[in-house]
SERO-4910 file (N, C-alpha, C, O; in steps of 0.05 Angstrom, whole numbers):
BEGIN
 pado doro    nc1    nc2    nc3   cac1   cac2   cac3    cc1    cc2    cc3    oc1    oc2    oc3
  Unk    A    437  -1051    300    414  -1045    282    391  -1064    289    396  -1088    288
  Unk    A    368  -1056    296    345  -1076    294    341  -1090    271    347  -1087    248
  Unk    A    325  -1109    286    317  -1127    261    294  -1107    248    278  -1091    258
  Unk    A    302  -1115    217    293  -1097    191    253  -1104    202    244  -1119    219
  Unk    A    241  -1089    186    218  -1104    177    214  -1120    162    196  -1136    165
  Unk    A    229  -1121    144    226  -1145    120    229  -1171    127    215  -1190    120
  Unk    A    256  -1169    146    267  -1193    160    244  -1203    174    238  -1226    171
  Unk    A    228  -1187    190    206  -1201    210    181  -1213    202    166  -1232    206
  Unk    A    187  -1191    184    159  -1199    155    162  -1231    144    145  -1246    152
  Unk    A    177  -1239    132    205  -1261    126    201  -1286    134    196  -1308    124
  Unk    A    204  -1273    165    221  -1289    189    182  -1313    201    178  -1335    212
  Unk    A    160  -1285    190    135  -1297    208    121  -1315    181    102  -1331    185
  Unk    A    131  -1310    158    125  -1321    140    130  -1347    128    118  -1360    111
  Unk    A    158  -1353    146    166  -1379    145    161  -1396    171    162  -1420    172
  Unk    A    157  -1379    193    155  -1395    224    131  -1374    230    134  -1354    244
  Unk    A    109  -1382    220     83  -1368    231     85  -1375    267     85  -1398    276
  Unk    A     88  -1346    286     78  -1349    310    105  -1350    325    107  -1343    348
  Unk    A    127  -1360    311    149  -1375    331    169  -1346    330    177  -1329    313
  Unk    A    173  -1353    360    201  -1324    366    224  -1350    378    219  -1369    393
  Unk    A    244  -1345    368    271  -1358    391    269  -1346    412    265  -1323    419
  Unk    A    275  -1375    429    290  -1370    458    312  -1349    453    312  -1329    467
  Unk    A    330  -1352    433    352  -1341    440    349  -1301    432    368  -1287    430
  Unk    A    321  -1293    430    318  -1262    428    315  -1259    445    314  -1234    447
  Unk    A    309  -1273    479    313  -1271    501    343  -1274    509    346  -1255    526
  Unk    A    359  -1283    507    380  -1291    517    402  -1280    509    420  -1268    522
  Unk    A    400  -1286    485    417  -1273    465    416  -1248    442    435  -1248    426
  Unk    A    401  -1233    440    391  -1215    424    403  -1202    402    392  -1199    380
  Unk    A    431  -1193    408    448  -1193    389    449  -1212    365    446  -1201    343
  Unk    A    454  -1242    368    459  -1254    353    440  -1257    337    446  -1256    313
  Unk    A    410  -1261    344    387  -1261    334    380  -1236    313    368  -1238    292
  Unk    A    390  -1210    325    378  -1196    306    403  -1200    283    393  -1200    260
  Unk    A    434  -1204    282    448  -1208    262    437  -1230    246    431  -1224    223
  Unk    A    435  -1248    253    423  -1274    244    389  -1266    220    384  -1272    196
  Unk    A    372  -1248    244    352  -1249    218    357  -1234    203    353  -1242    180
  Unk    A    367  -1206    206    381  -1197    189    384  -1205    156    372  -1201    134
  Unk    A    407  -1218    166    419  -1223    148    407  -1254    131    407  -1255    106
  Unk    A    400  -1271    142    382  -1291    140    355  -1287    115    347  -1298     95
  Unk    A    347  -1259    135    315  -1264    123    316  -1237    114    296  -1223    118
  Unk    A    340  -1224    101    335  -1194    105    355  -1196     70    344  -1200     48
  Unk    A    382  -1194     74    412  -1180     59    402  -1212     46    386  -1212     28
  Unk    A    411  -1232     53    408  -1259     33    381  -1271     13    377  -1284     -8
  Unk    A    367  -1257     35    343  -1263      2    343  -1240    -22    337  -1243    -46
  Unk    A    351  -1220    -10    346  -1194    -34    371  -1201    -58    371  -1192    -81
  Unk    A    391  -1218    -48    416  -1225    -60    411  -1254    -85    405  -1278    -84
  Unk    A    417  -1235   -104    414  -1259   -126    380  -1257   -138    364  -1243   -126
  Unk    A    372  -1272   -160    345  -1283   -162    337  -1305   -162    319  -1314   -177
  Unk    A    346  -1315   -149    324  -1350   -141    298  -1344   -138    295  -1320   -135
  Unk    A    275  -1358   -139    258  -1359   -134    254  -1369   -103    274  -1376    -90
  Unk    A    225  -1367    -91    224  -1391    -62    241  -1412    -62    263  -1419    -52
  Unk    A    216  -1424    -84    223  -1451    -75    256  -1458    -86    274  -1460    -69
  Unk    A    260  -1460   -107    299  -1460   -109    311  -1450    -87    331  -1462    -78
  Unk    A    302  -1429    -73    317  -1417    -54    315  -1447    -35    335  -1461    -34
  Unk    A    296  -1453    -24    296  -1466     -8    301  -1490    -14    304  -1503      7
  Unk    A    304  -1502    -34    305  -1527    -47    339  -1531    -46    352  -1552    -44
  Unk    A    350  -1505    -49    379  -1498    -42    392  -1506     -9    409  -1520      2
  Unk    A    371  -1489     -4    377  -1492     39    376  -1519     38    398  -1530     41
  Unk    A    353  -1534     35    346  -1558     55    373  -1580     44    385  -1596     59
  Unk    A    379  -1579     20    405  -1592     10    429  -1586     15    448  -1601     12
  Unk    A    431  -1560     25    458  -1547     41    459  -1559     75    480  -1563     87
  Unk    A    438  -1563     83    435  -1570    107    437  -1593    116    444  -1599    139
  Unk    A    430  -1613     91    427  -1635     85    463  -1652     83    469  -1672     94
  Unk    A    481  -1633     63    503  -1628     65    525  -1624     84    547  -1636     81
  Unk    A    519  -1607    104    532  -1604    131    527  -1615    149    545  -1615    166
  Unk    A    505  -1629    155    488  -1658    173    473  -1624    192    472  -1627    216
  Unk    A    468  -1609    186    450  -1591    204    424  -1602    204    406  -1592    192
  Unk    A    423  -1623    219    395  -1630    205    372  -1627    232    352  -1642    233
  Unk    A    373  -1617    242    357  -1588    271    352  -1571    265    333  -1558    275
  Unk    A    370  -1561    240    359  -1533    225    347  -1543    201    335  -1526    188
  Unk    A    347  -1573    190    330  -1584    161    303  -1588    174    281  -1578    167
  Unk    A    308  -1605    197    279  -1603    210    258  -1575    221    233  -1571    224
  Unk    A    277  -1564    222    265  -1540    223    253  -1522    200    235  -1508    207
  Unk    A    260  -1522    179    264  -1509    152    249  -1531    134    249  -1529    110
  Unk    A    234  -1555    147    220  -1563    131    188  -1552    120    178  -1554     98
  Unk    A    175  -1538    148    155  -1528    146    152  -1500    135    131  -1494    123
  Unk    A    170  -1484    139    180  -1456    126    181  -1472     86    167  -1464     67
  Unk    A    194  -1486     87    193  -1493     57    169  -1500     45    164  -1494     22
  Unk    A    155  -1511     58    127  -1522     49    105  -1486     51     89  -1478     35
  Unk    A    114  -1474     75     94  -1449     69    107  -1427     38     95  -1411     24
  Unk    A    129  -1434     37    138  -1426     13    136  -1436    -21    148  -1429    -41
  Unk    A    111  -1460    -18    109  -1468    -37    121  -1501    -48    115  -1513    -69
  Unk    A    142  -1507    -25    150  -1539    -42    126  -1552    -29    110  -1549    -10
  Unk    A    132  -1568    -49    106  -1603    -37    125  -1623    -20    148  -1623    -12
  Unk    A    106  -1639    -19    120  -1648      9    137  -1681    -26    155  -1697    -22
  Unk    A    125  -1681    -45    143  -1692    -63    170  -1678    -74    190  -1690    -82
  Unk    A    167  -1654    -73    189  -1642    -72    209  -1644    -57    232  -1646    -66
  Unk    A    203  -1642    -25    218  -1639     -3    236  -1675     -3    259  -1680      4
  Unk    A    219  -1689    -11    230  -1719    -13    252  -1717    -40    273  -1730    -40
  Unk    A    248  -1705    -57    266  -1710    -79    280  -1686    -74    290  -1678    -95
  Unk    A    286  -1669    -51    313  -1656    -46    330  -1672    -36    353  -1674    -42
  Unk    A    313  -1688    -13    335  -1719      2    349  -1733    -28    372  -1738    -37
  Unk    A    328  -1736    -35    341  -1763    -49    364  -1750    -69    385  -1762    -67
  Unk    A    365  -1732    -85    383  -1703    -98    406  -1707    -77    424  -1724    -76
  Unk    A    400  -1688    -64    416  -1686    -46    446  -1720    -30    468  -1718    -20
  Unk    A    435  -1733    -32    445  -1752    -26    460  -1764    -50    480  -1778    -47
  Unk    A    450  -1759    -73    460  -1780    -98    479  -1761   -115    497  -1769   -129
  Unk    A    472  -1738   -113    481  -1718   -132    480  -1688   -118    460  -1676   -112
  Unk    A    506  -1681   -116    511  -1649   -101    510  -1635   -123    518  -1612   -117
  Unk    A    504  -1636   -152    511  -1620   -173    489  -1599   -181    490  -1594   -205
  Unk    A    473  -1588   -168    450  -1576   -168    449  -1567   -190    431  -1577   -203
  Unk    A    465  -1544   -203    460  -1525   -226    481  -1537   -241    500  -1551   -232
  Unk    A    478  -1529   -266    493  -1535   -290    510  -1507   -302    527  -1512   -318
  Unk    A    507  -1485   -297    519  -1463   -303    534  -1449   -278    530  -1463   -259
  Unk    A    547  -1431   -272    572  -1409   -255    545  -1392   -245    542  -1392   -221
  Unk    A    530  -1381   -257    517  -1355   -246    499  -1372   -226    498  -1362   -204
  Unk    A    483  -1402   -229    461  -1407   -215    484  -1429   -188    473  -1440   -168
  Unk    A    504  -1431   -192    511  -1441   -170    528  -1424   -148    533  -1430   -125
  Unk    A    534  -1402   -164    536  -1373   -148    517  -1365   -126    520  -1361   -101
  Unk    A    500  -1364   -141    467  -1351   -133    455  -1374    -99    449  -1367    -76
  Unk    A    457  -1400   -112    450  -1426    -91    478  -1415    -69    477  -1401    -49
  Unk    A    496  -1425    -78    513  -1411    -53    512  -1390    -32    510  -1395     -8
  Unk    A    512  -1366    -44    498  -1336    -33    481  -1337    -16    484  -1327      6
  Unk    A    451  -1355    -30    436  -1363     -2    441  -1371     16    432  -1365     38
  Unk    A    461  -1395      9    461  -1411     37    478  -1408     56    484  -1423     75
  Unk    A    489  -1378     46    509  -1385     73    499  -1376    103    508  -1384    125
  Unk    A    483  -1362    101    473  -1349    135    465  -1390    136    467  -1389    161
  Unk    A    462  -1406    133    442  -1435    135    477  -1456    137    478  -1480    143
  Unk    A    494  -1445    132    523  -1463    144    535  -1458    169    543  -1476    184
  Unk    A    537  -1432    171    556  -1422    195    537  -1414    219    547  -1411    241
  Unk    A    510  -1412    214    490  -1392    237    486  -1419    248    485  -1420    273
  Unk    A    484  -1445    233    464  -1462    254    485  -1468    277    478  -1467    300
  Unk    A    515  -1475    271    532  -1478    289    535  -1462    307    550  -1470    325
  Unk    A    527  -1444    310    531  -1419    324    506  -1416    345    506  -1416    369
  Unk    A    488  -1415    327    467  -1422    350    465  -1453    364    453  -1455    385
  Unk    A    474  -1472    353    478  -1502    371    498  -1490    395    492  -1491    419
  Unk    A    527  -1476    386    547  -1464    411    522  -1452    434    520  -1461    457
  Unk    A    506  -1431    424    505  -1406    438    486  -1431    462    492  -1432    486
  Unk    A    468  -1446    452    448  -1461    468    465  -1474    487    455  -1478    509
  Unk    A    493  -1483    484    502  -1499    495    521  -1485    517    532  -1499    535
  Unk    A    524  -1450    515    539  -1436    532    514  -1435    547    516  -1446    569
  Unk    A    490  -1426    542    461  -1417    559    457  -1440    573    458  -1436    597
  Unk    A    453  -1467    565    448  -1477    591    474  -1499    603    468  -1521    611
  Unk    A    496  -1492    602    514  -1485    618    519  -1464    644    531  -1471    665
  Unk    A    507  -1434    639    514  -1419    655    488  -1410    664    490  -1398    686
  Unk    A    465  -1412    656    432  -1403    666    438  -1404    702    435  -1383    713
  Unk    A    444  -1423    715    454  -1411    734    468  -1391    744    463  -1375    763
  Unk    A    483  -1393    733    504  -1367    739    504  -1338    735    516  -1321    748
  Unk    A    485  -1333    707    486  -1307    693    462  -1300    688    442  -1314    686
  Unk    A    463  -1270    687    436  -1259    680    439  -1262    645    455  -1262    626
  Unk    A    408  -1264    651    400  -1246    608    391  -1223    615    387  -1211    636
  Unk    A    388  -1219    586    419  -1226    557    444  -1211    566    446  -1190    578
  Unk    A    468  -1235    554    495  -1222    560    499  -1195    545    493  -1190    521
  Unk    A    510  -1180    560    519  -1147    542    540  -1143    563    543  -1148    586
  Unk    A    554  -1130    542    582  -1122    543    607  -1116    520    599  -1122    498
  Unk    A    636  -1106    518    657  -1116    504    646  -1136    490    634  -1133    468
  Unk    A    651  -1162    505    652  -1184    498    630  -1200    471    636  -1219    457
  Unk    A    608  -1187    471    585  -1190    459    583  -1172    427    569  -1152    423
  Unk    A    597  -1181    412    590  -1162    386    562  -1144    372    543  -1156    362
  Unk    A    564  -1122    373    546  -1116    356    541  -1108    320    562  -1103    308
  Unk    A    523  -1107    308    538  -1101    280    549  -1083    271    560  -1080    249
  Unk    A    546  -1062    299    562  -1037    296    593  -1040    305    613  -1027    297
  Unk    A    592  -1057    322    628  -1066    330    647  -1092    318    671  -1097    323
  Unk    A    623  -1109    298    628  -1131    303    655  -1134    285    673  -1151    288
  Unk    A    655  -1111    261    675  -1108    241    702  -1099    262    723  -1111    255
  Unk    A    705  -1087    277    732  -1076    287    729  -1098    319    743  -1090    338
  Unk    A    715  -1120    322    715  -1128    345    735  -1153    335    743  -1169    352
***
């Protein structure tokens, strides 16, 4: 499936201008990724922006992804946090993981963040197979071997 419109819509709204290397290289993963990222995970739940993101950068913060915090700092700020905000997610984040006080709003913070746990590792792997083999192989890999979202359930 291509990446949605919404997703791109989304995607230029938080990274005005910027495309990944890896929609060259890797294309598959990228369009699953915005997808689902900037597409199925925001429509999920009602957070607002900034909670949404006030969520990520402390989930990220959490897992030590902090290549994808650095990255997701400026997307947060076009989304509305201040850059006093973005400091008192660190400091939150570090002193206290207890974000919400109720089941439904720590549901909801969850939900978002998961494309922001498992994708960044995935793309740190994929960079680290690419320039490993950039010698060796053409782009983008296709094949079996390469899931699509149409195979990826029975792959």
């Amino acid at each position: 499936m291509p990446i949605t419109r919404f997703a791109r819509g989304y995607h230029e709204r938080m990274f005005p201008g910027y495309q990944s290397d890896l929609l060259g290289t890797d294309p598959e993963f990228i369009e699953r990724f915005d997808n689902f990222a900037f597409d199925e995970t925001v429509h999920q739940g009602d957070l607002d922006a900034p909670t949404r993101f006030m969520s990520i950068l402390a989930t990220l913060i959490g897992c030590q992804g902090i290549d994808e915090f650095e990255a997701m700092i400026p997307a947060a700020l076009n989304f509305g946090l201040s850059p006093i905000q973005l400091k008192e997610v660190v400091c939150q984040a570090a002193a206290n993981m207890r974000i919400g006080n109720d089941k439904g709003l720590l549901i909801a913070i969850i939900s978002q963040n998961v494309p922001f746990i498992g994708y960044p590792r995935s793309r740190n792997a994929l960079k680290c197979v690419r320039q490993a083999t950039d010698e060796r192989t053409e782009r983008p890999l296709t094949g079996p071997a390469v899931p699509t979202s149409s195979t990826s359930a029975t792959a």
